[in-house]
DRENDO-1510 file (C-alpha; in Angstrom, 1 decimal, always signed):
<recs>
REC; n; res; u; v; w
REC; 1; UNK; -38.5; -72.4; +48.5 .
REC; 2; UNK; -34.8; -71.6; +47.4 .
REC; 3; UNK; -35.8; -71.5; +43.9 .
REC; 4; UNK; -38.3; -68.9; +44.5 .
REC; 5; UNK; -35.8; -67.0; +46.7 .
REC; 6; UNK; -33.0; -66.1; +44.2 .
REC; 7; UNK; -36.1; -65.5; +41.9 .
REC; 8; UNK; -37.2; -63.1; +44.0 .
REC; 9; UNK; -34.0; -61.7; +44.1 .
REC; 10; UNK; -32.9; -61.5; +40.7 .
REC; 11; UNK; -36.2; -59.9; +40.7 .
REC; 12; UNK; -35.5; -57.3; +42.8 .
REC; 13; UNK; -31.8; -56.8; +41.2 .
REC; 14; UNK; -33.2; -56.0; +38.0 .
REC; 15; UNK; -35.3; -53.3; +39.8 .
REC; 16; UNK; -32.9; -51.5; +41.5 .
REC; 17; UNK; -30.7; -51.6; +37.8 .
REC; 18; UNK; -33.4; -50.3; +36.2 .
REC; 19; UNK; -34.0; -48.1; +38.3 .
REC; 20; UNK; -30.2; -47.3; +38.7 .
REC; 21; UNK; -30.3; -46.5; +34.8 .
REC; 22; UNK; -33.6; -44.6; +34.5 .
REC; 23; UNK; -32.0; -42.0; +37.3 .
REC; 24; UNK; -28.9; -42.0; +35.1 .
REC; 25; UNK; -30.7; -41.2; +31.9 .
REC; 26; UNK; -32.5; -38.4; +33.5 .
REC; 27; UNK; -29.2; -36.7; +35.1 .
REC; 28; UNK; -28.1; -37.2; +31.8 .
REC; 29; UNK; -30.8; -35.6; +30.4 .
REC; 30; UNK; -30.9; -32.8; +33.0 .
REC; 31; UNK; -27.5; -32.1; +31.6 .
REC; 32; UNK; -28.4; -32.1; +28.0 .
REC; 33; UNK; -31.1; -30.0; +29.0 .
REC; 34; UNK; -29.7; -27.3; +30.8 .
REC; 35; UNK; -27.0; -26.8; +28.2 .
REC; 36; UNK; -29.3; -26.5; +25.8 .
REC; 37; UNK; -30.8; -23.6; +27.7 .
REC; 38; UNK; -29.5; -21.4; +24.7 .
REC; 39; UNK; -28.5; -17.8; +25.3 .
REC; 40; UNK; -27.4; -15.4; +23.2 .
REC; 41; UNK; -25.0; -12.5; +23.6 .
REC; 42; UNK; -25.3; -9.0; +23.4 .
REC; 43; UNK; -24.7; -7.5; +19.8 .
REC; 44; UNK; -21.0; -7.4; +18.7 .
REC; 45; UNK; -19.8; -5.5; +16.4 .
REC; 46; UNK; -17.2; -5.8; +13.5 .
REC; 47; UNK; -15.9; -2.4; +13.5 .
REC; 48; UNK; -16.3; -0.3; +11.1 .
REC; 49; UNK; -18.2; -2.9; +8.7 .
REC; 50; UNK; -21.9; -2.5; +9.6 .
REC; 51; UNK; -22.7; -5.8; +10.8 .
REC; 52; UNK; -23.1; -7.3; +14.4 .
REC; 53; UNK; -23.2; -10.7; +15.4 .
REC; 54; UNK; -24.2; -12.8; +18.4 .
REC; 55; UNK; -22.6; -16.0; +20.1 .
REC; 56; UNK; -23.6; -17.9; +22.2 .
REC; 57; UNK; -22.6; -17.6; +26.1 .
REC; 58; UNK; -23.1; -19.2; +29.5 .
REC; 59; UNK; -23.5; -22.6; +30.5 .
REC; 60; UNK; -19.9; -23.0; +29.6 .
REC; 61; UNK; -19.8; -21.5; +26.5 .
REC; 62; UNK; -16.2; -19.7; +25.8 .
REC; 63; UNK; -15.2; -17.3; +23.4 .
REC; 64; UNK; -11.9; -18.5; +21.7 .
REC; 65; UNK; -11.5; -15.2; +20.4 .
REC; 66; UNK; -12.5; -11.9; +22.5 .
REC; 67; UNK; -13.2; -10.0; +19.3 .
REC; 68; UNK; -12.9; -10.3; +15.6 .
REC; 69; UNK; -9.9; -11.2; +14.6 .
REC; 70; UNK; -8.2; -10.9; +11.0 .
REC; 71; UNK; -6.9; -14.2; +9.1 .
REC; 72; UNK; -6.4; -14.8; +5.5 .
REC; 73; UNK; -8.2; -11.4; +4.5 .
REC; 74; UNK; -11.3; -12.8; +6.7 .
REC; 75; UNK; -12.4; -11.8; +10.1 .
REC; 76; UNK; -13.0; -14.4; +12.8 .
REC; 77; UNK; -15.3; -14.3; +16.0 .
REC; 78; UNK; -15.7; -17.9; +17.4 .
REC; 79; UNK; -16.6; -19.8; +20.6 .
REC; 80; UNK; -17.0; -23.4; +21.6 .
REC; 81; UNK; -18.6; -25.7; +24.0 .
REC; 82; UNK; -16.8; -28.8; +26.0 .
REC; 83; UNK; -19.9; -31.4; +26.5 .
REC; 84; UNK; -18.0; -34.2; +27.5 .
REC; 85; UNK; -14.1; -35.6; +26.9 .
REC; 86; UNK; -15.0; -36.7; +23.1 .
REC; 87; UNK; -18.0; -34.1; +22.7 .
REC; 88; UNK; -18.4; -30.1; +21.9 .
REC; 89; UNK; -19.8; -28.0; +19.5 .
REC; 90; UNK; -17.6; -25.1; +17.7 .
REC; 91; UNK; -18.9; -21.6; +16.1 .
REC; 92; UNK; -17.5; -19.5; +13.8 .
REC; 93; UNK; -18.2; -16.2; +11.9 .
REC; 94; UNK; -16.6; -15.6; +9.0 .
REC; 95; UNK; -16.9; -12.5; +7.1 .
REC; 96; UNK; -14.3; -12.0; +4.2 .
REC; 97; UNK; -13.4; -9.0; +2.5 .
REC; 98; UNK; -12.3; -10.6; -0.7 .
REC; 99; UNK; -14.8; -11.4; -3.0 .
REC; 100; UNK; -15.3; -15.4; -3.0 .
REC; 101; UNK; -15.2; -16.6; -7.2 .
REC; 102; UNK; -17.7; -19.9; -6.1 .
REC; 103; UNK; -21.0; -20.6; -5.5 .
REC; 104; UNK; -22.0; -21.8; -2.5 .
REC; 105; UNK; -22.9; -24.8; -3.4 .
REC; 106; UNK; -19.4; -25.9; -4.4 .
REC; 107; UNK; -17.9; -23.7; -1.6 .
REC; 108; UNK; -20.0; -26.6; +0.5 .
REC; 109; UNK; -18.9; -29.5; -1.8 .
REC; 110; UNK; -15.4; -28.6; -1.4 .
REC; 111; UNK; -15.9; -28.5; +2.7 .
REC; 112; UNK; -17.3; -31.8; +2.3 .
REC; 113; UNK; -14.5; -32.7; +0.4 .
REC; 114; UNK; -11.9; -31.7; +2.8 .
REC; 115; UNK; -13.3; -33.5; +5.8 .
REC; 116; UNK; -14.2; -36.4; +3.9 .
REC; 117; UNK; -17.6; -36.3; +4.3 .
REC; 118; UNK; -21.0; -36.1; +2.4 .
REC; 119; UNK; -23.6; -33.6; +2.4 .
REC; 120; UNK; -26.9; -34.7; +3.8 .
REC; 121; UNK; -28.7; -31.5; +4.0 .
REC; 122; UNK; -29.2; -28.6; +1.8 .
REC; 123; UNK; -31.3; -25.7; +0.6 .
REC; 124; UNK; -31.9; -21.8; +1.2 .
REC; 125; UNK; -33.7; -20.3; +3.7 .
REC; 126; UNK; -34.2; -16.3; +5.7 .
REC; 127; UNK; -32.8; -16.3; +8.8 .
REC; 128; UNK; -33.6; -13.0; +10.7 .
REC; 129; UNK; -32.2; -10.5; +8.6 .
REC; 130; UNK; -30.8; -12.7; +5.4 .
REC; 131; UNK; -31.3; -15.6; +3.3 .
REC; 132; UNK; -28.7; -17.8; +3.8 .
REC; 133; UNK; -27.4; -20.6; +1.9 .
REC; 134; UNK; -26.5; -23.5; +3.7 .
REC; 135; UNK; -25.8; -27.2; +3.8 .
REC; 136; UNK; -25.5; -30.0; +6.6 .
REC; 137; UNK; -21.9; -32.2; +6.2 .
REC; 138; UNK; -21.4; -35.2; +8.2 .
REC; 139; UNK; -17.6; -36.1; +8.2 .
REC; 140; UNK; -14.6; -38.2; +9.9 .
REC; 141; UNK; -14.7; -35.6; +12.9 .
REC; 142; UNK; -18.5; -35.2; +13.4 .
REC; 143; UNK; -21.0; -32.8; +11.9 .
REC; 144; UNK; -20.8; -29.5; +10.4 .
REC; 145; UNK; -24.0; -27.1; +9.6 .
REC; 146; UNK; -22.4; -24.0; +7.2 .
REC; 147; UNK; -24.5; -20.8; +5.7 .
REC; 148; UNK; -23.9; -18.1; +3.8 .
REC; 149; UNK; -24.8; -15.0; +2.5 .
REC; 150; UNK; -24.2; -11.8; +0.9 .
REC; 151; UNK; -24.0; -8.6; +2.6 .
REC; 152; UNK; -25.5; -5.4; +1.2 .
REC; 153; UNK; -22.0; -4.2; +1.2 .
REC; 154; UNK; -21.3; -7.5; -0.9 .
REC; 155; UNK; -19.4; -9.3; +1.6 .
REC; 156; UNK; -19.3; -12.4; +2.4 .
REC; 157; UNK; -20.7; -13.6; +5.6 .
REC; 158; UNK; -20.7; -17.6; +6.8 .
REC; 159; UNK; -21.1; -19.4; +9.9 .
REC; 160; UNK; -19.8; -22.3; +10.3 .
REC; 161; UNK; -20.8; -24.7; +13.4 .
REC; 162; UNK; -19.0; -28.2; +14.3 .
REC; 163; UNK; -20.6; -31.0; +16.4 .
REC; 164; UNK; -18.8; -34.2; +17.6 .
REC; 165; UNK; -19.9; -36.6; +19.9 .
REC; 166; UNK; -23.4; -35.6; +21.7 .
REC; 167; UNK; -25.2; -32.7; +21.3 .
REC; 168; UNK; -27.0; -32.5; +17.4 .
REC; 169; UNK; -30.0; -31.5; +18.6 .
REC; 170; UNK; -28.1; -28.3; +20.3 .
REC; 171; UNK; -25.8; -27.5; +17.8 .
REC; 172; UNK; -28.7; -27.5; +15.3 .
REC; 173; UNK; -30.6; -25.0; +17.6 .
REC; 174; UNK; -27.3; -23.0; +18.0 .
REC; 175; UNK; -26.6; -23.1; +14.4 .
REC; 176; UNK; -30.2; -21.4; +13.2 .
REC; 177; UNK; -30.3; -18.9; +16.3 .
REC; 178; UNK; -27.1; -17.6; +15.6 .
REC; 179; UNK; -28.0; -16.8; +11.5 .
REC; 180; UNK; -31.2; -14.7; +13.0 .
REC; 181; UNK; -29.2; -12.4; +15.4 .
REC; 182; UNK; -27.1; -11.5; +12.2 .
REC; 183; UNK; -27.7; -7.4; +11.4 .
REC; 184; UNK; -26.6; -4.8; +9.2 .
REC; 185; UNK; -26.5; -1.4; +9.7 .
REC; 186; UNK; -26.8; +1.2; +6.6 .
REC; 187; UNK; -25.0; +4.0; +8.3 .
REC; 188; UNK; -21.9; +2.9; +8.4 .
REC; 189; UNK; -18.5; +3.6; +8.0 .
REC; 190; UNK; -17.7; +1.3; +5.2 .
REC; 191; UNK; -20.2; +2.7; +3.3 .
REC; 192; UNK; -19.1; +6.4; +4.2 .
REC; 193; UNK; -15.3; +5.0; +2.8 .
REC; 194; UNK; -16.6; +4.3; -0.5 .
REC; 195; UNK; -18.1; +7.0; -1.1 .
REC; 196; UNK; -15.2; +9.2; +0.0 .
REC; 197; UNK; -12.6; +6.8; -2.3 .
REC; 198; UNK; -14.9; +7.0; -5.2 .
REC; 199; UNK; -14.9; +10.9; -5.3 .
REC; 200; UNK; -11.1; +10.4; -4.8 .
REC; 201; UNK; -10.6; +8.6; -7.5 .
REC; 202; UNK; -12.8; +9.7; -10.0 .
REC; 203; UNK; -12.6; +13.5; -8.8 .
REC; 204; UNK; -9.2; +14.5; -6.7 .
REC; 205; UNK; -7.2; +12.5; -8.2 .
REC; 206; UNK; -7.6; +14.1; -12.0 .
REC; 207; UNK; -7.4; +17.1; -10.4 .
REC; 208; UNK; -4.0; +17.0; -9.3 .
REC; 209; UNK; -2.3; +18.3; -12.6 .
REC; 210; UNK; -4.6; +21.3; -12.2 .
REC; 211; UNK; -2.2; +22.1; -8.9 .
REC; 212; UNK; +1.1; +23.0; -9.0 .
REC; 213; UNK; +2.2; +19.2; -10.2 .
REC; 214; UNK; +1.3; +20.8; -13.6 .
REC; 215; UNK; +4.8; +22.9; -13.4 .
REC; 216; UNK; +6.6; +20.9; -11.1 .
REC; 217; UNK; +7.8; +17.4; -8.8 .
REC; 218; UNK; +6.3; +17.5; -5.3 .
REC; 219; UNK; +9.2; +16.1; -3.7 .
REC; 220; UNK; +8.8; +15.8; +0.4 .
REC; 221; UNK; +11.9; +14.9; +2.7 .
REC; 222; UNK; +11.4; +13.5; +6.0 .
REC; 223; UNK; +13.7; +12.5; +9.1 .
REC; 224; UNK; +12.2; +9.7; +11.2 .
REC; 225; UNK; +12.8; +10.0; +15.0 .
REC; 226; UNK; +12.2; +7.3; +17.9 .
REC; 227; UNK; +10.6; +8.2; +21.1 .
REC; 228; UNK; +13.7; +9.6; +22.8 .
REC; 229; UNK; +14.2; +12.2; +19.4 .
REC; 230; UNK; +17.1; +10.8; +18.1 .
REC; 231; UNK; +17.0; +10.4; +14.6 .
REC; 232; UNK; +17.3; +6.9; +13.5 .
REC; 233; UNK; +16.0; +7.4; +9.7 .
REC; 234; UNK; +14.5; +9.1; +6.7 .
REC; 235; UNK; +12.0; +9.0; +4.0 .
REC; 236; UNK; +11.8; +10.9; +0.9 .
REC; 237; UNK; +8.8; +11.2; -1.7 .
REC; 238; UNK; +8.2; +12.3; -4.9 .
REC; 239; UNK; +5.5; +12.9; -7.0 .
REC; 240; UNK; +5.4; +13.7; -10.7 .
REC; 241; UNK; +2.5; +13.9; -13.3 .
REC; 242; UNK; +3.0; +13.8; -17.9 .
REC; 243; UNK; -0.2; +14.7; -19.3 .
REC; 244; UNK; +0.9; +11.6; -22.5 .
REC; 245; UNK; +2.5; +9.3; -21.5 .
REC; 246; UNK; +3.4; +6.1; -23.5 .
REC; 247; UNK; +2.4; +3.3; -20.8 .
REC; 248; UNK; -0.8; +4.8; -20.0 .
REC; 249; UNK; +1.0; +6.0; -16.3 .
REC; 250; UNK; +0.4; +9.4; -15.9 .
REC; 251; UNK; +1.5; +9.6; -11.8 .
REC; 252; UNK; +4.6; +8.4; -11.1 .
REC; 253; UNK; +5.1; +8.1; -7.5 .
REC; 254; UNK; +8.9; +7.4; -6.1 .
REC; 255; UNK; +9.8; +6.7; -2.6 .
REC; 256; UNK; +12.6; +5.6; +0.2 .
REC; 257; UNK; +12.7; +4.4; +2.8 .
REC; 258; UNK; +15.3; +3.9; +5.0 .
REC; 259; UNK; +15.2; +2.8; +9.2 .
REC; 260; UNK; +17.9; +2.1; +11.1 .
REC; 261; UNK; +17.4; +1.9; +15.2 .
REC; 262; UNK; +19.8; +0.2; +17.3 .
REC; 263; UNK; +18.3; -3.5; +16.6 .
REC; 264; UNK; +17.7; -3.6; +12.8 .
REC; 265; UNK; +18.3; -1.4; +9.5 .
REC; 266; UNK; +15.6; -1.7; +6.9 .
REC; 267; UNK; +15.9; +0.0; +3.6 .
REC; 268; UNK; +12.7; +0.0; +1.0 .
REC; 269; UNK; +12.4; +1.5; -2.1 .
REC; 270; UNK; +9.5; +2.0; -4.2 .
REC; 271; UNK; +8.2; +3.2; -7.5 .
REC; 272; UNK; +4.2; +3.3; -8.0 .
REC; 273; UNK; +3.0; +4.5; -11.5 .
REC; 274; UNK; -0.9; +4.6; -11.9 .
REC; 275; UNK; -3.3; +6.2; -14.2 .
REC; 276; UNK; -5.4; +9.4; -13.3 .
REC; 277; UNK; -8.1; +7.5; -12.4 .
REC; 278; UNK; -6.3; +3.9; -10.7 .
REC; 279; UNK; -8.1; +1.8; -13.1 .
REC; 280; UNK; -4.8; +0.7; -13.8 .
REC; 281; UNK; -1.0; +0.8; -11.9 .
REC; 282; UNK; +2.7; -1.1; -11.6 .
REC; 283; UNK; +3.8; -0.9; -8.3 .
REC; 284; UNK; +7.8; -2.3; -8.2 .
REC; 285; UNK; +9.3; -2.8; -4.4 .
REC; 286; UNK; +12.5; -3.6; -3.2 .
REC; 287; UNK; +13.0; -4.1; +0.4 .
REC; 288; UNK; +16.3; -5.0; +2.0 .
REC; 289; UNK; +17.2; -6.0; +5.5 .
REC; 290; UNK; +20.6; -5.2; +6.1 .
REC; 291; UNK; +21.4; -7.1; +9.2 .
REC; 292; UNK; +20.2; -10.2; +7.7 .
REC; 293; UNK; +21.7; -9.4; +4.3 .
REC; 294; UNK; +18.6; -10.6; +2.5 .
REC; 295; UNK; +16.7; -8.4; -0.4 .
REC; 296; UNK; +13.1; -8.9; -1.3 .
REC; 297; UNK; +11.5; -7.7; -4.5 .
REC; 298; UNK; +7.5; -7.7; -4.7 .
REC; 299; UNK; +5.9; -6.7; -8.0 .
REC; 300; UNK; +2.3; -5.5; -8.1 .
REC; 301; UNK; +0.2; -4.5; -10.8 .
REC; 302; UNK; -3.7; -3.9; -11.6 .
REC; 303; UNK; -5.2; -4.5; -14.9 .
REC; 304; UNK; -8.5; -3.2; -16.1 .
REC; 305; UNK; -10.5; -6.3; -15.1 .
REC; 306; UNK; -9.8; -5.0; -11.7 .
REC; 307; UNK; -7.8; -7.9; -10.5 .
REC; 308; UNK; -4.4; -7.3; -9.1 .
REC; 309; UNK; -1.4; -9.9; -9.3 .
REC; 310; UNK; +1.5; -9.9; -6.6 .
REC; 311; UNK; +4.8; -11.6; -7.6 .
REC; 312; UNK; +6.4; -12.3; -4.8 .
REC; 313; UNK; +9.1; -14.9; -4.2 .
REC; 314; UNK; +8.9; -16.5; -7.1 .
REC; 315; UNK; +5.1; -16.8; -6.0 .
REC; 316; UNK; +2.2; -15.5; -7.8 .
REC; 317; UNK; -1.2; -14.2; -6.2 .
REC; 318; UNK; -4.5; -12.5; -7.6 .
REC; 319; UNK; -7.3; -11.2; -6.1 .
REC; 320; UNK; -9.7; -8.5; -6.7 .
REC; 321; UNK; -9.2; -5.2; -6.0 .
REC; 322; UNK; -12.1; -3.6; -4.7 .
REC; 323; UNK; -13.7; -0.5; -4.4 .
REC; 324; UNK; -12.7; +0.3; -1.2 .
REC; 325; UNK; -9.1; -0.4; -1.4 .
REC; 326; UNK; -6.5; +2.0; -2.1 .
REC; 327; UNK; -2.5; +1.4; -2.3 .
REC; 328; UNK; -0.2; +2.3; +0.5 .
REC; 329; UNK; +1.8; +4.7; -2.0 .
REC; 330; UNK; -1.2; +6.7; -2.2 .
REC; 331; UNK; -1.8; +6.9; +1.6 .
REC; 332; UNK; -0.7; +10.2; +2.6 .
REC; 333; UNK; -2.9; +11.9; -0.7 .
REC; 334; UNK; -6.1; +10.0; +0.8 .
REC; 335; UNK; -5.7; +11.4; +4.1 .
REC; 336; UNK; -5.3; +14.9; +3.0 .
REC; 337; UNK; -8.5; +14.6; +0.8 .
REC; 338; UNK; -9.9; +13.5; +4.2 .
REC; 339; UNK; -9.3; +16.2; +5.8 .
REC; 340; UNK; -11.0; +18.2; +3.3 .
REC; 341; UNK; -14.1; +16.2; +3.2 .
REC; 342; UNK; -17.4; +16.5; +4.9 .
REC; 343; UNK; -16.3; +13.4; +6.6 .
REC; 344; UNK; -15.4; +12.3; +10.6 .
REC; 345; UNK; -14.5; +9.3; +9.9 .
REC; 346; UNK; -14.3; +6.2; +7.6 .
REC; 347; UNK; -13.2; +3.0; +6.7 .
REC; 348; UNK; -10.7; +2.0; +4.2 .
REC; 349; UNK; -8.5; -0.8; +2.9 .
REC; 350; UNK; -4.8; +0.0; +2.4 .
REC; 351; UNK; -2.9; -2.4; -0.1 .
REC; 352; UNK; +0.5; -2.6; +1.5 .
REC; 353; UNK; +3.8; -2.7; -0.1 .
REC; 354; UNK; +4.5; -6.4; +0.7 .
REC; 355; UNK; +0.9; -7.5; -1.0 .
REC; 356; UNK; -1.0; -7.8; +2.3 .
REC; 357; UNK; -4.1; -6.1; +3.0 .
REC; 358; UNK; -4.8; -3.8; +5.9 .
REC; 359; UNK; -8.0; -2.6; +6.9 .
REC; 360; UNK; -8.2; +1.4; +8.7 .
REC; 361; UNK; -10.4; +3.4; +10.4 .
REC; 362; UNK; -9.7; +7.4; +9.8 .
REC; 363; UNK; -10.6; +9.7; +12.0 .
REC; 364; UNK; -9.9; +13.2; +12.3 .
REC; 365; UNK; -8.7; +14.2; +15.5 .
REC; 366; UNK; -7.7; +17.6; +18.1 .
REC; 367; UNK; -4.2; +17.7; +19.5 .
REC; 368; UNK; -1.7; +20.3; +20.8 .
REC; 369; UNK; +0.1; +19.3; +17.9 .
REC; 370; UNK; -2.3; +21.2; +15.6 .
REC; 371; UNK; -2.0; +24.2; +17.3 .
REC; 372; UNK; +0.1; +26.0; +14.4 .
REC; 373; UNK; -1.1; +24.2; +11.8 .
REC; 374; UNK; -5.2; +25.3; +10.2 .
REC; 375; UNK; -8.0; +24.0; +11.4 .
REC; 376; UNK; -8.8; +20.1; +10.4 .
REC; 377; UNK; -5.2; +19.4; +9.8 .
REC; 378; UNK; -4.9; +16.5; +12.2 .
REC; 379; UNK; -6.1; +12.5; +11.4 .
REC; 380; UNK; -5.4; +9.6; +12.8 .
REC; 381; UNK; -5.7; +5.8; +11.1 .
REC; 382; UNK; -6.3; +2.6; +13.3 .
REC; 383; UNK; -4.8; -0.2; +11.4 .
REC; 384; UNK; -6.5; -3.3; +12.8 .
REC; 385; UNK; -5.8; -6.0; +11.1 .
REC; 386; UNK; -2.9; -8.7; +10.6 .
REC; 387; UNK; -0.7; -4.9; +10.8 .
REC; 388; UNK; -1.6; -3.4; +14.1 .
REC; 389; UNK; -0.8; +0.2; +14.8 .
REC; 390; UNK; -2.1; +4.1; +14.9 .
REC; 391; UNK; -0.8; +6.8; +13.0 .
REC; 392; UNK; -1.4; +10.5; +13.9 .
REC; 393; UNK; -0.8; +12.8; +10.7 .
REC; 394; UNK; -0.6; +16.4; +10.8 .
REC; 395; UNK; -0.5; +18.2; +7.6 .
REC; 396; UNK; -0.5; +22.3; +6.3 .
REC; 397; UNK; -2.7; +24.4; +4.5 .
REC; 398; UNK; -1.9; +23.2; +1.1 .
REC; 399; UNK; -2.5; +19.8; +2.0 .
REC; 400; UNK; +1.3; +18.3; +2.7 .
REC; 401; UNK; +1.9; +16.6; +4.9 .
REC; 402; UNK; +4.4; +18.4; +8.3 .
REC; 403; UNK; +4.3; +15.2; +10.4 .
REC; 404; UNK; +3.3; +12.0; +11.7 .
REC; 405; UNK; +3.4; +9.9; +14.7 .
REC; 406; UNK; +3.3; +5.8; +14.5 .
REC; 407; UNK; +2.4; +3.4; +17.6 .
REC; 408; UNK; +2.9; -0.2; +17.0 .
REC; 409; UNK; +5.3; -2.9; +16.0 .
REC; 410; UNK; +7.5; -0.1; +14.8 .
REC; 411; UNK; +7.3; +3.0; +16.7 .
REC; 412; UNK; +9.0; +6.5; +15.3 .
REC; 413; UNK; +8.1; +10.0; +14.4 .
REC; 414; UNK; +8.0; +11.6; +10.9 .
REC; 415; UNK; +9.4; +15.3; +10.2 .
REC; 416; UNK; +9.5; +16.9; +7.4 .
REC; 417; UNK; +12.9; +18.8; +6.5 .
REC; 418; UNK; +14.9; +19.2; +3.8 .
REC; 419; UNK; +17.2; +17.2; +1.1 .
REC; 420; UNK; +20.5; +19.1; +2.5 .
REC; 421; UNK; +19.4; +17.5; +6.2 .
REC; 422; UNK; +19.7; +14.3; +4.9 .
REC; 423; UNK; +22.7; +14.2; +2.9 .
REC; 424; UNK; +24.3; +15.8; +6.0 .
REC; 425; UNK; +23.2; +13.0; +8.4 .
REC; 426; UNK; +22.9; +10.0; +5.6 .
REC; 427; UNK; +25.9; +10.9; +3.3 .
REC; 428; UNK; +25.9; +7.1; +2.1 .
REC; 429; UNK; +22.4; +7.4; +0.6 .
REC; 430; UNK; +23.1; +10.4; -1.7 .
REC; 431; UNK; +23.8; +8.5; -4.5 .
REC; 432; UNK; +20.6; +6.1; -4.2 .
REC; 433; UNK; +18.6; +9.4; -3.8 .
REC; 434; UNK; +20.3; +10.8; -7.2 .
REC; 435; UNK; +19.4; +7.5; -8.9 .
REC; 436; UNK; +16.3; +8.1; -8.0 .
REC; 437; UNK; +16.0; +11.2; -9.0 .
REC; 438; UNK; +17.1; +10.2; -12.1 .
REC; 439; UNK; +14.7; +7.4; -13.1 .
REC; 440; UNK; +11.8; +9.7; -12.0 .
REC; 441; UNK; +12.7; +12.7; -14.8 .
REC; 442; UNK; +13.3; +10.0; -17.1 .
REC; 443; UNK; +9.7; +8.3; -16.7 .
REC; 444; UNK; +8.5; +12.0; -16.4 .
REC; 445; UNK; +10.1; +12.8; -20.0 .
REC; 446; UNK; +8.2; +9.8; -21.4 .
</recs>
């Protein structure tokens, strides 16, 4: 009788466990389930580019980045999900706007690599919209699915999903949903940039010595002003054009720059020398901090493979130089042709003095400011990328530049006056101007 008692009961114990751990399988599963309820968002768009983008959202989903951002001449857009304390799943867009030299497959080898890890899956498949190439890593931290493909435009897309702990069977589904809401756009502002830049380069530009550059330096002096119109600076360009030169260099393009508010003094000076055409250019830079008594010299040059190399710090870079890039020295000449185009706005990359790449949106704009100056005088550039700002530029009826305003890190005003202006309130920089001056006839007389 007691025997079959605690039978009985250990009977009923195992019951009630079983029963304990079929009700916690199925909250578990509940759980699983629900989050892989997957929804998508609306569209997003990387401006200017063409393509939009979806991520997923709700059942705590959160974006770690509220737009595309720019890192390492690649925009970002990610969001992850927190399963558990030692689970989540991790998306990221990647589109970059320097053409990759590898091939997928040993972009994926090399990911493998770096995690130590092995691929288990790969192949090629259309997703929506593209074929993607992709391949499926298992590593130290978990899992990682990557595709990628190549834009109409030729850049780069990739997404790149993570998975540790629980949750394959999601971040698979998450992984293939979000290559299908991938879209481009024709129409698009991109495309509308390189189509401007290519009739700048092949068709303004070469015109230029058919202006008044034929006889002459276009030599501009501005004053730079902050908010409160005190001047706190200056900036002189010039210009000048020799129809044989021995380099190859017919445009020689000389500049300072010199800013001095009451928390830093920054003095840059610059000689850009480029061909009629920018197939090829030497671009020397010398920046100097004065409060920190530290100069900087950054070399840049583009040979006829299209491939520029940046000295810098007694490090060397090379990229490609695109299409729809376009160096800072040339900045002010590309928003003039602007305004004379048949164009609204655009989208085009500006290689910055300091090697870094900035990607703009132009725009023309109306303002008060145009008021006495012709019709479509007035632009304005977004910078959005690692170099955030807006610049509004007003310019005259030939084409020069009057004015400009600048919103960001920095913020000052641009005037144009004259060379006696300067001397009179910058005495110390006469002889740096004349030096200048100097080295510019002499490359001119070449």
């Amino acid at each position: 009788m007691l025997i079959g008692e605690k039978l009985r009961r250990f009977g009923a114990d195992k019951v009630a466990f079983l029963i304990l751990l079929v009700i916690g399988l199925l909250i578990a599963q509940y759980v699983v389930s629900s989050r892989s309820a997957l929804e998508l968002s609306e569209s997003i768009n990387l401006k200017g580019s063409g393509l939009t983008v979806s991520l997923p959202v709700g059942n705590n989903w959160k974006r770690t980045t509220s737009d595309f951002v720019f890192v390492d001449n690649e925009f970002r857009l990610a969001a992850q999900l927190q399963i558990s304390s030692d689970s989540g799943i991790t998306a990221i867009w990647r589109y970059s706007i320097i053409p990759l030299k590898i091939a997928p497959a040993e972009r994926f080898a090399q990911l493998a690599n770096a995690v130590n890890g092995k691929i288990i899956a790969s192949g090629s498949d259309k997703y929506g919209y593209f074929t993607y190439d992709y391949a499926t890593i298992i590593g130290e931290g978990g899992l990682i699915m990557i595709g990628t493909t190549v834009l109409p435009n030729d850049r780069i897309l990739t997404l790149q999903v993570a998975q540790k702990g629980t949750g394959t069977e999601l971040a698979e589904k998450v992984f293939k949903a979000l290559l299908a809401s991938a879209k481009y756009f024709d129409d698009n502002a991109y495309a509308k940039g390189l189509n401007f830049l290519n009739e700048f380069k092949n068709s303004h530009l070469p015109s230029l010595p058919l202006t008044e550059l034929n006889s002459q330096n276009l030599v501009d002096f501005f004053r730079i002003k902050d908010s409160a119109g005190n001047s706190i600076g200056f900036t002189t360009d010039s210009l000048t054009y020799t129809s044989e030169p021995n380099d190859g260099f017919n445009f020689t393009l000389s500049s300072l720059f010199f800013y001095s508010p009451s928390f830093k003094t920054i003095a840059e000076q610059s000689f850009f020398r480029a061909d009629t055409t920018l197939t090829i250019f030497d671009w020397s830079v010398k920046e100097g901090n004065q409060l920190a008594n530290r100069q900087e010299i950054t070399r840049l040059q583009l040979d006829k493979n299209k491939i520029v190399t940046i000295e810098k710090s007694g490090r060397i870079e090379q990229f490609p130089f695109t299409n729809i890039m376009m160096p800072e020295s040339l900045f002010d000449l590309v928003v003039a042709d602007f305004l004379k185009s048949n164009f609204d706005s655009l989208y085009i990359e500006i290689l910055l003095s300091d090697g870094t790449i900035a990607p703009v949106m132009l725009s023309r704009i109306k303002s008060t400011q145009t008021s006495a100056l012709p019709a479509r005088s007035a632009a304005q550039a977004d910078f959005f990328g690692v170099f955030t700002a807006n610049i509004k530029m007003y310019y005259d009826g030939s084409g020069r530049l009057v004015s400009s305003e600048l919103q960001g890190n920095l913020t000052y005003r641009r005037e144009r006056t004259t060379k006696a202006s300067i001397f009179a309130d910058f005495p110390q920089w006469l002889s740096k101007i004349e030096q200048i001056e100097q080295y510019r006839d002499k490359r001119k007389n070449k």
